[in-house]
C-alpha positions in Angstrom: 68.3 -7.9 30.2 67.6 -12.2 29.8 66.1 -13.6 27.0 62.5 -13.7 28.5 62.9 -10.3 29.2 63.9 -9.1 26.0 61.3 -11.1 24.2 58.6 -10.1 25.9 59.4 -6.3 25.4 59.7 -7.1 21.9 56.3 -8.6 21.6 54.9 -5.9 23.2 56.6 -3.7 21.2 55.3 -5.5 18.2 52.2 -5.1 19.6 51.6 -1.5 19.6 53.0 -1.3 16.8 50.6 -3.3 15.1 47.7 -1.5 16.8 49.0 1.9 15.6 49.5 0.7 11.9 45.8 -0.9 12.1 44.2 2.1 13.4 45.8 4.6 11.2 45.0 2.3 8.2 41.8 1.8 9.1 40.9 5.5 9.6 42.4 6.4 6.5 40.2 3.6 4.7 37.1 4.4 6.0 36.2 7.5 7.2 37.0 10.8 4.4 39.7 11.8 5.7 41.6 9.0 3.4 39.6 9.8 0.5 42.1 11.2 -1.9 44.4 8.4 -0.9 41.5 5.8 -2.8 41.3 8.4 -5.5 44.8 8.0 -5.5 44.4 4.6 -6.2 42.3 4.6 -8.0 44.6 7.1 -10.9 47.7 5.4 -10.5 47.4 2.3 -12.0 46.3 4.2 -15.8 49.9 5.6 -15.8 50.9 2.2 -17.1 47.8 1.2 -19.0 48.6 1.5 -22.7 46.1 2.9 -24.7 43.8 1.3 -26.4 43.0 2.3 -29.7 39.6 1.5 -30.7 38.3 1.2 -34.5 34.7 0.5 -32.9 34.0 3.5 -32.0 33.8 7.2 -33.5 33.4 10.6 -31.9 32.1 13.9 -34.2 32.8 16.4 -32.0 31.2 19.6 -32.6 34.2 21.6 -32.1 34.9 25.3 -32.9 36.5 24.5 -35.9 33.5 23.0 -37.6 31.2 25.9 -35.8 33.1 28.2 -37.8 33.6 25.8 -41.3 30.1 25.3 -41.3 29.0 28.6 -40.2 27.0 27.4 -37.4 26.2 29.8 -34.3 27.9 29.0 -31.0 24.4 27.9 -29.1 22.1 26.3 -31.7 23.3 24.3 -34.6 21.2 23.9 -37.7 19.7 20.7 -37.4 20.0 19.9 -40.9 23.7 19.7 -40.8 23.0 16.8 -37.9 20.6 15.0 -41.0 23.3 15.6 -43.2 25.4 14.2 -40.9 23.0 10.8 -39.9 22.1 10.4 -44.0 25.8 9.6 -44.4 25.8 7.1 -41.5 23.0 5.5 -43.1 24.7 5.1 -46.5 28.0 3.8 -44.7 25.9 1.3 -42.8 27.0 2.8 -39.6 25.6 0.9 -36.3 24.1 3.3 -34.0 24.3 7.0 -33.8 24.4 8.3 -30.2 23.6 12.3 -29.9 25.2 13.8 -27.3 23.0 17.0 -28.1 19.9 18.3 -26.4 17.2 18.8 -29.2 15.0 20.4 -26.9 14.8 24.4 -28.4 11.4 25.1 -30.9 14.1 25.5 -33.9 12.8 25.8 -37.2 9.9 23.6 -38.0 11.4 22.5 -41.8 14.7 21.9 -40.8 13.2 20.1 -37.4 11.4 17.9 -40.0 14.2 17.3 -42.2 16.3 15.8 -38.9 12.7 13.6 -38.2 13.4 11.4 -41.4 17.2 11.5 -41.0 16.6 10.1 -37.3 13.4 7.2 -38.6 15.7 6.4 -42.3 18.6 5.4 -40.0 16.7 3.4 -37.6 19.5 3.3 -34.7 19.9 6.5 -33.3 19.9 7.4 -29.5 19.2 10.8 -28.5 20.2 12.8 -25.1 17.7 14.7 -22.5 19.0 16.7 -19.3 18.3 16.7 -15.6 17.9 19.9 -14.3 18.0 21.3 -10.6 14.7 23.0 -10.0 13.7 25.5 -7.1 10.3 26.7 -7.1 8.2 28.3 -4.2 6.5 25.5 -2.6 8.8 22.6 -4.9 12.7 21.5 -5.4 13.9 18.9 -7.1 14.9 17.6 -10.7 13.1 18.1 -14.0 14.4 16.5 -17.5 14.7 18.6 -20.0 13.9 15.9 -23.2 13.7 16.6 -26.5 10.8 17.1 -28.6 8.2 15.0 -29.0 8.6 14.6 -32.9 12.1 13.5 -32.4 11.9 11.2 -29.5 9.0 9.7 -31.5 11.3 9.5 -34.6 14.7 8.4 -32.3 15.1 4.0 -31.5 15.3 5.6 -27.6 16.3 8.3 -25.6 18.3 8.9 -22.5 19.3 10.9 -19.6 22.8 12.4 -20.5 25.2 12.2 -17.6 26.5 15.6 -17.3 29.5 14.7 -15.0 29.9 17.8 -13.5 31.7 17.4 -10.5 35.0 18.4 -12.8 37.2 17.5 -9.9 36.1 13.6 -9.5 38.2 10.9 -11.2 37.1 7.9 -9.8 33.2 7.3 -11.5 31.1 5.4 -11.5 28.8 4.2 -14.6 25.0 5.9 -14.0 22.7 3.7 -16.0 20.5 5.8 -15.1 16.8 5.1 -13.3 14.1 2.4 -13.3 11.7 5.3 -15.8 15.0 6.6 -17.7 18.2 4.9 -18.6 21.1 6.9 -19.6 22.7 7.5 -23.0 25.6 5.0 -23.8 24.0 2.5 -21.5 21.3 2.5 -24.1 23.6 2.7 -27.1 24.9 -1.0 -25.4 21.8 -2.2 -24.8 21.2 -1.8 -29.0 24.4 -3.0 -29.6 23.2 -6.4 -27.2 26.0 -5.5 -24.5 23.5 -5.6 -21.6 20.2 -5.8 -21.0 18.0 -3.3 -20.2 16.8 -4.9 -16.3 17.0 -3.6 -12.6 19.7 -6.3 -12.2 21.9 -5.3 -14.7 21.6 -1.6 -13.8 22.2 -1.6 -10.2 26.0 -3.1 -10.6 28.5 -1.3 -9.4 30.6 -0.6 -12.4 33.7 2.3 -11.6 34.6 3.8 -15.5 37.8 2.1 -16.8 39.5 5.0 -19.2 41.4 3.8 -22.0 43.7 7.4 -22.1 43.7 10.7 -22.6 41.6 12.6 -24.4 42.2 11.5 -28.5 42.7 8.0 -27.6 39.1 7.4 -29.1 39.4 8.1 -32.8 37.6 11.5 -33.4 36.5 14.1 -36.1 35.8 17.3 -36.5 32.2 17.3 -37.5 33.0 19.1 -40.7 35.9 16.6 -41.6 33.6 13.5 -40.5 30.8 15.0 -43.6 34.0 14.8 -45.6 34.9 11.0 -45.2 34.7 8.8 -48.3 31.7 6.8 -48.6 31.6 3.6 -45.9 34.4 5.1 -43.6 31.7 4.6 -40.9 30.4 1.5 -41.7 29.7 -0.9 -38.8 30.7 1.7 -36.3 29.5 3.3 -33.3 29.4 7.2 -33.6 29.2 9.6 -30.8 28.0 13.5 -31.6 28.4 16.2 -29.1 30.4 18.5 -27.8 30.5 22.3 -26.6 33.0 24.9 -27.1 36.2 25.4 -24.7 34.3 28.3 -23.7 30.9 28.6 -22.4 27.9 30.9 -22.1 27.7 32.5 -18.6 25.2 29.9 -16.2 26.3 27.4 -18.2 28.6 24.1 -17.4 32.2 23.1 -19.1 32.1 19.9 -21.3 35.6 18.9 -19.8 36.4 17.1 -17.1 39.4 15.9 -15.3 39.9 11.8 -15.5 43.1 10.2 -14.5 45.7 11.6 -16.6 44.7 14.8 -16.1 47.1 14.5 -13.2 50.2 13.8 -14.9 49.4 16.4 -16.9 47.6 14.8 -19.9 44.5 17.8 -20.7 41.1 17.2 -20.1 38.6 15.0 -21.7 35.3 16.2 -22.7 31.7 14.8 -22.3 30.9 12.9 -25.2 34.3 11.5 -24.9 33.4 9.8 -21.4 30.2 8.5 -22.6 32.0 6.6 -25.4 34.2 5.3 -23.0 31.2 3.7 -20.9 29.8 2.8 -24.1 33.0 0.8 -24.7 33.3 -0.2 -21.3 29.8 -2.5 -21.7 30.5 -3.7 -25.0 33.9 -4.8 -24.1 33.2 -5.8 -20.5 36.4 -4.6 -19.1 34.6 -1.8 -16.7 36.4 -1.8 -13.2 35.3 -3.7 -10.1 36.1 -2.7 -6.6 37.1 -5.1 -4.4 34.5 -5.9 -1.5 34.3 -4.2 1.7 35.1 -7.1 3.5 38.2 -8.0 1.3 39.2 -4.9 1.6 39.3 -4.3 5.3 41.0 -7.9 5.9 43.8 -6.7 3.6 44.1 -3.4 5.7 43.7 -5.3 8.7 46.2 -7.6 7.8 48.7 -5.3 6.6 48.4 -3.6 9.7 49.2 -6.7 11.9 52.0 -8.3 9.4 53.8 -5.1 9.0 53.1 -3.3 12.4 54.1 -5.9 14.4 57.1 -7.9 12.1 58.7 -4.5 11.5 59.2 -3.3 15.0 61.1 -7.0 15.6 63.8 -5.6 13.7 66.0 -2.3 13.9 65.2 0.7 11.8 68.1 0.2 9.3 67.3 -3.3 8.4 63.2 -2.6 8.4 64.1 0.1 5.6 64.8 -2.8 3.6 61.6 -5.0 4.8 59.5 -1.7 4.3 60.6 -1.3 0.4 60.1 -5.1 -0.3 56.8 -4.6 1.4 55.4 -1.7 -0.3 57.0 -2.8 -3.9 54.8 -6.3 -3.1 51.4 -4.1 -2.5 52.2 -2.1 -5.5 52.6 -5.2 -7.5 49.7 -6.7 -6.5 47.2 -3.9 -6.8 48.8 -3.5 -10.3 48.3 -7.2 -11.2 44.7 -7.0 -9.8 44.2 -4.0 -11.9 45.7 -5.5 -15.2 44.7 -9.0 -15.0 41.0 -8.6 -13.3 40.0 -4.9 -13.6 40.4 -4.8 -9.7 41.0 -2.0 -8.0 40.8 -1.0 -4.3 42.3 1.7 -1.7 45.9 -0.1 -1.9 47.6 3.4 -1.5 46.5 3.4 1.8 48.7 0.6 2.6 51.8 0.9 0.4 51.6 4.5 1.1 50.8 4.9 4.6 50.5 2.0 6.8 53.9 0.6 5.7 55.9 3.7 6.5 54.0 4.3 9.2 55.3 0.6 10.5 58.6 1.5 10.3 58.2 5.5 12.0 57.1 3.5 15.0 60.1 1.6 14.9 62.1 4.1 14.6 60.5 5.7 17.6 60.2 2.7 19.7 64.2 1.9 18.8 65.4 5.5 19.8 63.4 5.3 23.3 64.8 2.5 23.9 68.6 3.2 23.1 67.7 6.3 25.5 66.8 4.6 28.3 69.2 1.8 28.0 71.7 4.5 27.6 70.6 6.6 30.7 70.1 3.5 33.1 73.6 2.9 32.1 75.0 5.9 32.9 73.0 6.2 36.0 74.6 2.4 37.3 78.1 3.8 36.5 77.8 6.7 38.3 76.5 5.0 41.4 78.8 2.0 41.6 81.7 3.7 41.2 81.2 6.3 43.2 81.1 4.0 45.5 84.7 3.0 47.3 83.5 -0.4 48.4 82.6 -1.8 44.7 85.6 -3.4 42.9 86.7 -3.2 38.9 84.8 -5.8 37.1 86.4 -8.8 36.8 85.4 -11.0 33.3 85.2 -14.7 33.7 86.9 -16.7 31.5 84.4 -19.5 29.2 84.0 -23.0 30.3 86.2 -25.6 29.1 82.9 -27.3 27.7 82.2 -24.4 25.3 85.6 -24.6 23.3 85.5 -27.0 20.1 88.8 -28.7 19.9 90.5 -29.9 17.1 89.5 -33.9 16.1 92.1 -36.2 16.0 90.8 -39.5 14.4 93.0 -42.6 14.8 94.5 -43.6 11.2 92.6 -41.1 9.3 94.0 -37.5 8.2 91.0 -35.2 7.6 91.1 -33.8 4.4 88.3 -31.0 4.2 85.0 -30.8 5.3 82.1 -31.2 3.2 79.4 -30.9 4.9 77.7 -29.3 7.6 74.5 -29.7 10.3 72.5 -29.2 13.2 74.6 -31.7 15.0 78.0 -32.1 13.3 80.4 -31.9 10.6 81.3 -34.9 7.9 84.5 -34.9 6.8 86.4 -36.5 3.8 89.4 -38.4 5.5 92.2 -41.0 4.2 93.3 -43.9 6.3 96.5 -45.4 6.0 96.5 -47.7 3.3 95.3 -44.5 1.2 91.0 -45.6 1.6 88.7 -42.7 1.2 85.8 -42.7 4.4 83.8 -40.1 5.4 83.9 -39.3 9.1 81.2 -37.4 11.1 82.5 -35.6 13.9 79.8 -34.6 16.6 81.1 -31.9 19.0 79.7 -31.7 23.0 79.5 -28.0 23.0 76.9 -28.0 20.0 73.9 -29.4 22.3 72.1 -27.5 24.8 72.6 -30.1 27.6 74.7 -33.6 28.4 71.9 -35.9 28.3 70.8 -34.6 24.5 74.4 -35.4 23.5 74.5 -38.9 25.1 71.4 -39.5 23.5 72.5 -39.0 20.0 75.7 -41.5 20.9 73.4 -44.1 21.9 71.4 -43.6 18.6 74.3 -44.1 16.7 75.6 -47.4 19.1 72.1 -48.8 17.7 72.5 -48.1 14.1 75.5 -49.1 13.9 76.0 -52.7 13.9 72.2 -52.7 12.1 73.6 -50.6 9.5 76.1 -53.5 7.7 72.6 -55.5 7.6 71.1 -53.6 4.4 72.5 -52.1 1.3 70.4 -49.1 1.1 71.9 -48.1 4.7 74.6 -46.0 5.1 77.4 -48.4 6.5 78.8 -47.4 9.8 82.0 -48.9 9.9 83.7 -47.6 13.4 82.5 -45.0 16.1 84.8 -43.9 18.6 84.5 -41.0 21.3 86.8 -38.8 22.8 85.5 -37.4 26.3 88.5 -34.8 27.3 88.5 -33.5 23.5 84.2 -33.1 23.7 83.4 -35.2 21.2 82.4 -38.6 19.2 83.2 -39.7 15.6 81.6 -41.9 13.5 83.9 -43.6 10.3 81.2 -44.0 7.6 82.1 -45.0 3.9 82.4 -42.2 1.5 79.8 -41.6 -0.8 80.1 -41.1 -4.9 81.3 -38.2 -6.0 79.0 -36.1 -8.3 81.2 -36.1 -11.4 83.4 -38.7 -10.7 82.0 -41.6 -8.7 84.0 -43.6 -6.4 87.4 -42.5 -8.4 88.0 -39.1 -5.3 89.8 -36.4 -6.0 90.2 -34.5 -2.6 90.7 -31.2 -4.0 87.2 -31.3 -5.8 85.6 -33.9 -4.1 81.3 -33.0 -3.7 79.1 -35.9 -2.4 76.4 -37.2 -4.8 73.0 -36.6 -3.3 69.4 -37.1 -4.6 69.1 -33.1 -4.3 71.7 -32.4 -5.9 70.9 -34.7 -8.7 67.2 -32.8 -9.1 68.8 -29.6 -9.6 71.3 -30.7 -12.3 68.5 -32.7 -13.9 65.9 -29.5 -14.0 63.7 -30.7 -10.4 62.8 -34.1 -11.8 63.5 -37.6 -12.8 61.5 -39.5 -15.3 58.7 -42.0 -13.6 60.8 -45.4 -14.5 64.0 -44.3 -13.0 62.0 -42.3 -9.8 59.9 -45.4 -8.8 63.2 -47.9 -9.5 65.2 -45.4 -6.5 62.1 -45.6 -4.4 61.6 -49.2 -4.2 65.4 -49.3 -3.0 64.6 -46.7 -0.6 61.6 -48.8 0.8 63.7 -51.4 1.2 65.7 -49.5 3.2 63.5 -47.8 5.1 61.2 -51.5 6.0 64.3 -52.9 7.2 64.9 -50.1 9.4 61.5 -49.7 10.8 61.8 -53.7 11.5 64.5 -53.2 14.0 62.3 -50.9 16.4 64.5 -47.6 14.6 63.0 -44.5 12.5 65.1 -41.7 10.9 63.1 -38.7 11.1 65.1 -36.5 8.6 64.2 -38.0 5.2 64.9 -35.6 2.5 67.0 -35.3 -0.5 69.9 -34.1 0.4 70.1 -37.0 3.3 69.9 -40.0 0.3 73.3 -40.4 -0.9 75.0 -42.6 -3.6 77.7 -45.4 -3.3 78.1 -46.8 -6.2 75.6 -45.7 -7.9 73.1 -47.5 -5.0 71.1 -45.0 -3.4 71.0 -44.8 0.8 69.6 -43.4 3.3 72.2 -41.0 4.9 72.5 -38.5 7.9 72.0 -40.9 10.6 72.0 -38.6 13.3 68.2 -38.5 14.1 68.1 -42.3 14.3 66.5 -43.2 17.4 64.1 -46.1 18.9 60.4 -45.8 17.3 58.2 -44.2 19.1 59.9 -41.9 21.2 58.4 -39.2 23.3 58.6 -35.5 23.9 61.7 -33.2 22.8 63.4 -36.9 21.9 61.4 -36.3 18.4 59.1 -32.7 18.3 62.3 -30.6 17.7 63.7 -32.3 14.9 63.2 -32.8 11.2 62.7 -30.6 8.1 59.8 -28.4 7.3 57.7 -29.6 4.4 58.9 -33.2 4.8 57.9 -33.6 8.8 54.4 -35.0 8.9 51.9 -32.9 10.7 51.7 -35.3 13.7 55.2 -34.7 14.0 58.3 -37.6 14.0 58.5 -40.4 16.3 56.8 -43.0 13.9 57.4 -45.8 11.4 54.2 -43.8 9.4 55.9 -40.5 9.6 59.0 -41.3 7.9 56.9 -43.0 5.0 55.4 -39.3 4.7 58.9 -37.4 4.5 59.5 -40.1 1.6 56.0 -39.1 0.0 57.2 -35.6 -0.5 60.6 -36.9 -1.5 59.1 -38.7 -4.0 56.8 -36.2 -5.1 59.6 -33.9 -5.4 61.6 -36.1 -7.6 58.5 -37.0 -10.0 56.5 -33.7 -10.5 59.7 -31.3 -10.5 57.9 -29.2 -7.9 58.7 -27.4 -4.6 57.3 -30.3 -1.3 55.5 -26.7 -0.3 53.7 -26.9 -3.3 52.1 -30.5 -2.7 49.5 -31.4 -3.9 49.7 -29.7 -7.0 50.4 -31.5 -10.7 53.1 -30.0 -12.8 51.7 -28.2 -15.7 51.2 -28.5 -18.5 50.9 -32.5 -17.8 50.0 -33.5 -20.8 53.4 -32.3 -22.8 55.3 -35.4 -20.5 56.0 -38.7 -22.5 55.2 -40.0 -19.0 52.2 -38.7 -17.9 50.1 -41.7 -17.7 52.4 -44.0 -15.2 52.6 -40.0 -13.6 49.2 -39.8 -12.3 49.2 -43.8 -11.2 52.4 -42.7 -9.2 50.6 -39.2 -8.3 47.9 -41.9 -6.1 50.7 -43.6 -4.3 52.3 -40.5 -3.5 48.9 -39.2 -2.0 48.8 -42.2 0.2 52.0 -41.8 1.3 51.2 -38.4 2.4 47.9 -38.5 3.4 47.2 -36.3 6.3 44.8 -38.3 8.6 47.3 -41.2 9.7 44.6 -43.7 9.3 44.1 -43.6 6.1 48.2 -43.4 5.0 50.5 -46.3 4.1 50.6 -48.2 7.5 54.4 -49.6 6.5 57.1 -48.9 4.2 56.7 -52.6 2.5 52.8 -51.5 2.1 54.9 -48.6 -0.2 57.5 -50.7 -1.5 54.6 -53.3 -2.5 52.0 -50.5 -4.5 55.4 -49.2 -6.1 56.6 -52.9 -7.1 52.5 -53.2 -9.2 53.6 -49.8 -10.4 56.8 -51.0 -12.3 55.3 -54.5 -13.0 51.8 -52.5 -14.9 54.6 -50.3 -17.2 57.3 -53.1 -18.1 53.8 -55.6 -19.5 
């Protein structure tokens, strides 16, 4: 199979696999068959919330405990007790007191009375009413079952109680309730200036964020919470309500699963959930889901960046891609969740679409080994069977293809020390015991003959330019040898890093501006950057003068010799303005300008990011962003006067950039001038 072949079965490949991921993701997002994978999603995430302990907020839980300690009946609870309970929140100066209770049974007129003045001496108490399913002949629908009219006269407000009884949801939403009735704790944060009571505010979509299981809210036992010592409650929130564990018969359970129910964490009861709404508004941390159309382009694009990129590679290796790829989801839907109170279906993703990726890989890898495998076999069988086909014979390689050893006249090659696209530099010795390095350019690295003439002739050029200018590499001989394959050129050696011009073979490593930035923590202070850029303009304007461009400015190609910096790796060197593949295949990503090389403006771009690099401390991917915090460098003034040469010098539309390198140099020389007055 050719290359062509081969790559377009691979793109096809990646193609259906990317349609597969999508569609399964997409079905598995929308429709309901993916449901519990968004609950899912939804759970997860409180495994690692810590709990947050509130001092806010109180539950009185009418447990059986206090049922029996105060010798209440298991349906309805003297209603004095409850104005016992609210005259002791009005003597600790509690906030508001929010009834989880329906007060809607006759009861006993005195003690009915007694609760009115509890309920209008505290001032701030909320009370609960019911919906309730009704069938009727002739009518269906919902009633409310409030409570009575004395008490909802006496009560600040009153408020549908959500009874939450699908006990197998965990993902909820807040119900405010309706335009005529609000619901309990969304009225309880109205009073305590949360929210406002309007359309607006009601109709957000807010999904309950729990804090933990049930207990992580402080609560009493209604019998201990008469108990407390005088202001335990002051300032506080209180919730009252509760059933027992076990109910009459037609009626429902106050517990209900939430999140950690599923790692096996209990149940939380009603009143407990509508504290945690109630904290929810007053805190403002309720959950958000993400948008529907945020959330289909991550599905969407999950489906294409995974689907297609993990069928390009075989099963073994995708395992690996697949596990960085579903740790990265996980991560991010986690951040989201912590940082934002974000959440969306992201277990659809990480928990589906990825491994599905890589099953159709591992499909579309085994077919294919099978039929390779059988068309192979089938061949064999056939050719040799036949008498009249020969053994295979294997040619032997080209000459052309073999890299010889280098012999360079007067020079021993010591070791190499450095490496590239087109060529190896080595540190060599001549005869009278001088240290050059020589760059040896083999024939059988380039695709074709004219490409490798083409560098020579760049080289023939630079050369005798080269001695002109001290911020130029000096080229001091270049020699070629045509029946070994290759050409040489004898340069001379650059500093070492520790060491300077004083070599030591044996640890001999070239000073470069990159390595300098990564020994110095990514940056150089203003004064010394804009003195090494001005020698580099220089440089770069004298080039640029002879009709030449480099092409390949970047740190690691500005060396040091003597402590001058140059512009090194003269490979790319070639006449200005150059068309086609002489300059659209070459250069470095990040420093390349976006038209691409082949001009003297282009190469005053690659030395904008160099710059910027060396200045801010930051990555040239990261342009145009300052380095943070700013303010904390002694330098940050002359910082930001270099930050508006640099975004000249890198200026996108080429109109509006640095038109020469002595335009730079000039802007830079001001520069130094404004911080030495």
């Amino acid at each position: 199979m050719n290359l062509t072949t081969k790559a377009a079965a691979n793109f096809c490949g990646g193609l259906i696999g990317a349609a597969l991921t999508l569609i399964v993701g997409l079905c598995l997002w929308w429709f309901r068959i993916g449901e519990s994978l968004s609950n899912l999603s939804y759970d997860l995430p409180f495994v690692f919330v810590s709990q947050a302990i509130t001092n806010d907020v109180v539950i009185v839980k009418m447990d059986d405990i206090s049922r029996l300690e105060l010798n209440q009946t298991a349906g309805l609870w003297n209603r004095r007790i409850h104005a016992q309970l609210l005259d002791k929140l009005r003597t600790d100066q509690a906030a508001i007191a929010v009834f989880d209770v329906l007060f809607a049974d006759p009861g006993n007129e005195e003690d009915n009375a007694e609760l009115v003045r509890a309920i209008k001496s505290h001032g701030n108490v909320v009370l609960g009413a019911e919906l309730e399913p009704t069938s009727q002949p002739g009518f269906s629908g919902i009633t409310t079952q409030s409570p009575k009219k004395e008490f909802r006269d006496a009560a600040r407000s009153w408020g549908i109680m959500d009874q939450l009884r699908d006990s197998d949801l965990t993902v909820r939403l807040h119900h405010p309730g309706t335009d005529e009735l609000a619901s309990v704790p969304w009225l309880a944060a109205v009073l305590a200036g949360a929210v406002t009571n309007s359309q607006t505010e009601r109709r957000r979509a807010r999904w309950v964020h729990y804090y933990g299981a049930n207990g992580t809210i402080t609560t009493l036992s209604y019998h201990l919470a008469l108990q407390e010592p005088a202001g335990y409650f002051k300032g506080k929130t209180v919730f009252i309500g509760g059933k027992p564990r076990i109910v009459a018969p037609g009626e429902f359970s106050d517990l209900y699963r939430t999140p950690n129910t599923r790692w096996g964490r209990g149940l939380s009861s009603g009143v407990e959930l509508h504290a945690t709404v109630f904290l929810n508004l007053v805190r403002g941390d309720w959950l958000t889901r993400l948008p529907e159309g945020k959330e289909f382009l991550l599905v969407l694009l999950a489906g294409l960046i995974f689907g297609y990129g993990v069928n390009l590679v075989r099963p073994l290796r995708g395992i690996a891609v697949v596990s960085i790829g579903m740790l990265a989801v996980t991560g991010f839907a986690l951040w989201l969740f912590w940082r934002w109170n974000l959440w969306f279906s992201w277990v659809v993703i990480a928990g589906v679409q990825i491994p599905f990726a890589w099953t159709c890989s591992l499909v579309r890898h085994t077919m294919k080994t099978s039929l390779e495998k059988d068309a192979l076999e089938k061949e064999l069988s056939t050719r040799w069977s036949s008498p009249e086909v020969p053994a295979p014979v294997f040619p032997q390689p080209e000459i052309k293809g073999v890299r010889s050893c280098a012999l360079i006249p007067d020079h021993d090659l010591l070791r190499c020390v450095g490496k590239g696209a087109y060529g190896e530099v080595w540190l060599a010795r001549n005869v009278i015991g001088t240290y050059h390095a020589v760059k040896i350019v083999h024939h059988c690295d380039f695709s074709n003959t004219e490409t490798y003439a083409r560098e020579f002739r760049g080289i023939q050029k630079y050369m005798p330019i080269s001695l002109n200018h001290p911020g130029l590499i000096h080229i001091l001989h270049v020699g070629r040898n045509d029946e070994g394959g290759y050409y040489y050129c004898i340069m001379e050696a650059g500093d070492d890093e520790a060491t300077g011009q004083s070599i030591n073979p044996a640890s001999y490593s070239p000073r470069n501006l990159a390595k300098d930035l990564r020994k110095r923590g990514g940056k150089i202070p203003v004064g010394e950057c804009v003195s090494l850029t001005l020698a580099l303009t220089e440089a770069l304007d004298f080039l640029h003068q002879q009709r030449l461009i480099h092409r390949d400015i970047k740190p690691s190609n500005i060396i040091f010799v003597n402590g001058v910096p140059k512009l090194a790796d003269i490979g790319l060197v070639t006449d200005m303005g150059g068309k086609g593949r002489e300059t659209s295949s070459v250069g470095t990503e990040g420093y390349m300008a976006p038209e691409g090389p082949g001009t003297a403006a282009a190469d005053i771009f690659s030395l904008g990011k160099v710059i910027y690099e060396a200045s801010m401390g930051r990555d040239r991917q990261e342009f145009p962003e300052l380095p943070t915090p700013l303010p904390d460098r002694t330098d940050a003034a002359a910082l930001l006067r270099l930050n508006a040469i640099i975004l000249k010098a890198c200026e996108e539309n080429v109109g509006k950039r640095y038109q020469s390198a002595s335009e730079l140099h000039a802007n830079l020389l001001d520069l130094q001038r404004q911080r030495k007055a």
